[in-house]
C-alpha positions, 0 to 999 in steps of 0.5 A, spaced: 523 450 484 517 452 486 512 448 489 506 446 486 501 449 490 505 456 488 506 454 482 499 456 479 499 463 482 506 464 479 504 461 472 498 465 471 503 472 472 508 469 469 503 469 463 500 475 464 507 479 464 508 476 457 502 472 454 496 475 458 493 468 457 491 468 464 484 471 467 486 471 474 492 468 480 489 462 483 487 462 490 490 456 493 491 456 500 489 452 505 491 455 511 486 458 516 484 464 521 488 459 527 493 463 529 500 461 526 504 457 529 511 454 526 511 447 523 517 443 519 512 444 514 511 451 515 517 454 518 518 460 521 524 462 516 527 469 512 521 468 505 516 469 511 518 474 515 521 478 508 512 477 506 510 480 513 514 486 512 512 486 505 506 486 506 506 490 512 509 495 510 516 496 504 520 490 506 525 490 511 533 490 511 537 484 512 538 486 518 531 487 520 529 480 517 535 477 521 532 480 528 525 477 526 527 470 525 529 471 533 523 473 535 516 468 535 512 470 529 504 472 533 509 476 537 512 480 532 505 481 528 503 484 534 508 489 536 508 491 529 501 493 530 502 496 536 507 500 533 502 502 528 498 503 533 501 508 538 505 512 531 504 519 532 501 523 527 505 527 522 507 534 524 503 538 522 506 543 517 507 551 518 501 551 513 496 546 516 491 553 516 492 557 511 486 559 506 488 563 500 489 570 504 495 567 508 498 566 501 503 571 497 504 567 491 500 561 490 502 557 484 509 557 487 508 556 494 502 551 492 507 547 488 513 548 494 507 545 499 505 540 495 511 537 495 513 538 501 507 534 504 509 528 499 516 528 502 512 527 509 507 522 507 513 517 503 517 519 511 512 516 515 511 510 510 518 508 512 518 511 519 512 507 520 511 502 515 504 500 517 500 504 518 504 508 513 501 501 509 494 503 512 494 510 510 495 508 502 490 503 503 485 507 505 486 513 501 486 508 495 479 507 498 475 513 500 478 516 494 480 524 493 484 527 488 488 534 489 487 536 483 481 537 484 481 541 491 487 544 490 488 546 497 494 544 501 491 545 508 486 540 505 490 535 503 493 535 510 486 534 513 484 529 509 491 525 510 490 526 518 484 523 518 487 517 514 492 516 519 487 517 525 482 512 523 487 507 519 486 502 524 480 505 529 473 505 528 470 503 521 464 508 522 467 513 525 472 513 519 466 513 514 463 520 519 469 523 519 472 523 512 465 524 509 467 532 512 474 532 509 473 539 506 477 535 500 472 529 499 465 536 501 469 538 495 472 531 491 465 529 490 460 536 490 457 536 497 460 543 497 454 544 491 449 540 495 443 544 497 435 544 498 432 544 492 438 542 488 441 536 491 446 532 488 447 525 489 456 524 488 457 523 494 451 519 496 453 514 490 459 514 493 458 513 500 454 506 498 458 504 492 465 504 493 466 506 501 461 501 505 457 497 502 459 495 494 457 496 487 449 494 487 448 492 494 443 493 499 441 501 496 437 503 491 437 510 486 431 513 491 436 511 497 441 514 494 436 520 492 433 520 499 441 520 502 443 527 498 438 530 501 439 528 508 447 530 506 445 538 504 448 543 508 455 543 508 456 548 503 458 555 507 464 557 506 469 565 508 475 564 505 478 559 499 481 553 502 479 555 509 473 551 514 467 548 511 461 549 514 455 547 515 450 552 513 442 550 516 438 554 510 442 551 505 440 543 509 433 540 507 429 539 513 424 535 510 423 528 511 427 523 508 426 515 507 432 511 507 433 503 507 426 504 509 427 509 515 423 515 514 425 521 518 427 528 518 434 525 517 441 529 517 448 527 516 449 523 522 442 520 521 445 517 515 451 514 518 447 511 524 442 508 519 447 505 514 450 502 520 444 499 523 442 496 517 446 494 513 451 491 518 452 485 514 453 488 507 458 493 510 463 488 514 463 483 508 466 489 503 471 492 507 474 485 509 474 482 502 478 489 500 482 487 505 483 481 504 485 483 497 490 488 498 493 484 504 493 478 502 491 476 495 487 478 489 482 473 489 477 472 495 477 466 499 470 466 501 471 463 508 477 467 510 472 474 509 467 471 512 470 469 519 473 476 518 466 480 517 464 477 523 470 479 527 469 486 524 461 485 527 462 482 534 468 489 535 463 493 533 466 496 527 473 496 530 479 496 525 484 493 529 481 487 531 480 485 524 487 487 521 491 483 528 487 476 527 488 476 518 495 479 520 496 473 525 493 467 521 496 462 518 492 463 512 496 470 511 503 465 512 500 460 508 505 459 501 500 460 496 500 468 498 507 469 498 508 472 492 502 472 488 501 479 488 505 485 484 508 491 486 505 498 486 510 503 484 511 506 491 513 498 493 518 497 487 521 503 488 521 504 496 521 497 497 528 496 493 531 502 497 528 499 503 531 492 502 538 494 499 538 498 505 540 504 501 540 511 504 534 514 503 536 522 503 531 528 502 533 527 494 532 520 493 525 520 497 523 525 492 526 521 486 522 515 488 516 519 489 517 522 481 518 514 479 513 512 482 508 517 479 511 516 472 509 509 473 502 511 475 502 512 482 502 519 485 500 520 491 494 523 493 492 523 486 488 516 484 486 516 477 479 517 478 474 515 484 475 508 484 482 509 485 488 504 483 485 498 481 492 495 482 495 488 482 496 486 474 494 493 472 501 495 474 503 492 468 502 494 461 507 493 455 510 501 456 509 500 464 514 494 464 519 496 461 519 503 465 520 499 471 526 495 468 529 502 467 526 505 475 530 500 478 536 502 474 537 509 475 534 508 483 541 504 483 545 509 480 542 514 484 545 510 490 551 508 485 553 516 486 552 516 492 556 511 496 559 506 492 561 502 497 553 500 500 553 495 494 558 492 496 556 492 504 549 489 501 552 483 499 557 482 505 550 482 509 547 477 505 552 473 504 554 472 511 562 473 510 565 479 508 571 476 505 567 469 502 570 467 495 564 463 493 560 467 487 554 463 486 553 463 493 553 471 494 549 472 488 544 466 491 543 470 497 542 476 494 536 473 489 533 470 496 533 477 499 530 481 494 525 475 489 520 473 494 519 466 492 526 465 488 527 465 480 522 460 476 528 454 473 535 453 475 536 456 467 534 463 471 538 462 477 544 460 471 543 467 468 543 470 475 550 467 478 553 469 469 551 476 471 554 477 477 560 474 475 561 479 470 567 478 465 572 475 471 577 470 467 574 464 470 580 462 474 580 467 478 574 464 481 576 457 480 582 459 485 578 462 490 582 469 489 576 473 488 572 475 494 568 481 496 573 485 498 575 485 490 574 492 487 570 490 482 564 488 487 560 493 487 559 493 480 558 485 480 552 486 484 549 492 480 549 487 474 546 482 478 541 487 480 539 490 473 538 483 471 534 480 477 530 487 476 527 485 469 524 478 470 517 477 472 519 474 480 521 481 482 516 484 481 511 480 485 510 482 493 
């Protein structure tokens, strides 16, 4: 059973998967941007650090979960941001530089590219699970669609820079990706020219990248910043550099935020973050916040992180090592509150099965997930995916069900035997004749806070033991090594797969 405080977050899901009675998951921690330290009451355990990888990436192994509990918890967090930190960019591709005249059949190599970038990126999520996690979080913020550039070498610049900055300077980020050839052409400053300058990306910048809707800007300074933003708009080859063109820039002056001057790009970045410092810090650590934490905001958590974020000049890395670290990220009212994307269902259960992922499964998931909505690099609109309970809709649900399935056929097909190795691990005993405790460990790795009644968790131990006489249990004949295991295992599965617990992170 659930405590109570957990209880309530749970519920409010619970109900939204089958009712949608419920507006929103309650926010119901206690704990504080102290340090995390372990009590009896708090303990360091297997559901805490299965939450930090969780969160922190797409979940962990047994093995690696196990290796965890070894290892005090702040210094965990702090080698897993350092690993973030230190992680190589992703190879460039043969193509990083192509324009359109090093193409010999475009529709068909586009295609093999894009994928082959696709396959990249899910490999550097899993070779680097944070700052993979960090790159889709800021991708589902400064936000492009493919679909609109449709430049492959775009696509690997924009996603560079993502990578570059995911935990460095928010306003060296915010300078950089703005001359993204994939966000000049996203959001027009390709168009953006004296004398008929236009405002989307402007808009954008301050609605959606810095500051939030309706805060700390008015139209004329959106006005005012599309014509200091003119200019980056010449361009010699289809899907090669752009640059900046000086006669297409608006050299007259520009009041911005109550600065006038003959303002360009860089002025705008300066003046936004002289300004609006505050505003800046506050919407970035609420989206942080909910993301890696939970969906509703706990106002003095963001608070004390947005003066981290102010008192580190708008360094990233701070910002995500103190949430990370704090008691309030272990507390457990956020375990489990938040539901799965697509990639984290998909990948995160290949991840925890330790199932092998090969060349052809990663690209399954990645079909999956985008069958689910989420297809890499490309977001249903500027806003990106809303996420969390949006996941979830009477045609969603039911195709995650049957996503789980065919990811276990796959994997069935495969090698058989990794269910049965999955289960010896879990339980601790290769050879254990005790069902009900196999397929308990098997619940307590892959649900982050457990089945909801012990009714559930009845189910679950029926599903596992299949149609086996009961005598064969009863009189300890039955074990792991029995050949019927890894289908045992598959059922239980299939069965966890479909209640609302698994799909929560």
């Amino acid at each position: 059973m659930l405590p109570p405080s957990k209880k309530v977050g749970y519920l409010s899901l619970h109900s939204f998967l089958y009712k949608k009675s419920m507006e929103t998951v309650l926010n119901c921690t206690t704990g504080t941007l102290a340090p995390y330290a372990p009590t009896a009451a708090w303990p360091w355990n297997r559901q805490r650090a299965a939450h930090l990888y969780r969160r922190l990436g797409l979940g962990a192994p047994f093995s690696t979960l196990e290796q965890a509990l070894a290892q005090e918890p702040l210094s965990l967090v702090d080698s897993l941001v350092d690993a973030a930190v230190s992680a190589p960019l992703s190879t460039p591709p043969d193509w990083a530089g192509w324009t359109l005249n090093d193409y010999t059949d475009f529709e068909a190599q586009l295609e093999e590219q894009f994928v082959e970038w696709l396959r990249t990126w899910a490999t550097d999520m899993l070779d680097n699970p944070l700052r993979g996690k960090l790159t889709l979080f800021w991708h589902n913020h400064f936000v492009t669609e493919f679909d609109a550039y449709v430049c492959p070498s775009y696509l690997y610049r924009y996603h560079k820079v993502l990578q570059q900055h995911c935990l460095g300077n928010f306003k060296d980020f915010v300078y950089e990706i703005g001359l993204t050839p994939a966000m000049l052409i996203y959001l027009n400053g390709l168009e953006n020219r004296r004398g008929d300058a236009n405002e989307n990306y402007a808009r954008e910048l301050y609605e959606l990248f810095t500051l939030g809707a309706d805060n700390g800007y008015t139209q004329e300074d959106i006005v005012e910043t599309a014509r200091a933003l003119t200019g980056y708009n010449l361009i010699l080859a289809g899907c090669g550099e752009i640059y900046f063109n000086p006669f297409t820039w608006d050299n007259g002056a520009k009041t911005i935020f109550g600065q006038t001057g003959n303002w360009g790009y860089n002025d705008v970045i300066d003046i936004l973050f002289e300004q609006r410092a505050n505003e800046i810090a506050d919407f970035i650590c609420r989206k942080i916040y909910r993301f890696f934490v939970h969906p509703e905001v706990d106002e003095g958590i963001v608070g004390g992180l947005a003066q981290t974020f102010i008192q580190n000049n708008f360094e990233l890395e701070p910002v995500f090592r103190q949430l990370f670290r704090s008691e309030h990220f272990f507390d457990e009212a956020v375990l489990g509150v938040q539901v799965k994307s697509p990639l984290e269902l998909t990948f995160g259960f290949l991840t925890e099965g330790s199932f092998a992922i090969g060349q052809e499964i990663k690209e399954l998931a990645l079909f999956a997930s985008s069958q689910l909505g989420q297809t890499l690099s490309i977001p249903p609109n500027v806003a990106g995916w809303p996420g969390n309970r949006t996941w979830i809709s009477t045609s969603t649900l039911a195709a995650r069900w049957n996503t789980i399935t065919y990811l276990m056929y796959v994997s069935w097909a495969q090698d058989a035997g990794q269910f049965r190795a999955l289960a010896q691990e879990l339980a601790g005993d290769p050879d254990s004749n005790l069902p009900d405790l196999v397929a308990g460990a098997i619940i307590e790795h892959f649900v982050p806070v457990g089945l909801h009644t012990p009714e559930l968790y009845e189910r679950a131990y029926i599903a596992f033991r299949a149609n086996i006489p009961e005598n064969y249990y009863a009189t300890g004949q039955w074990n792991l090594n029995w050949e019927t295991v890894p289908y045992q295992v598959i059922l239980l599965l299939d069965y966890l797969g479909r209640l609302p617990e698994f799909q929560l992170s």
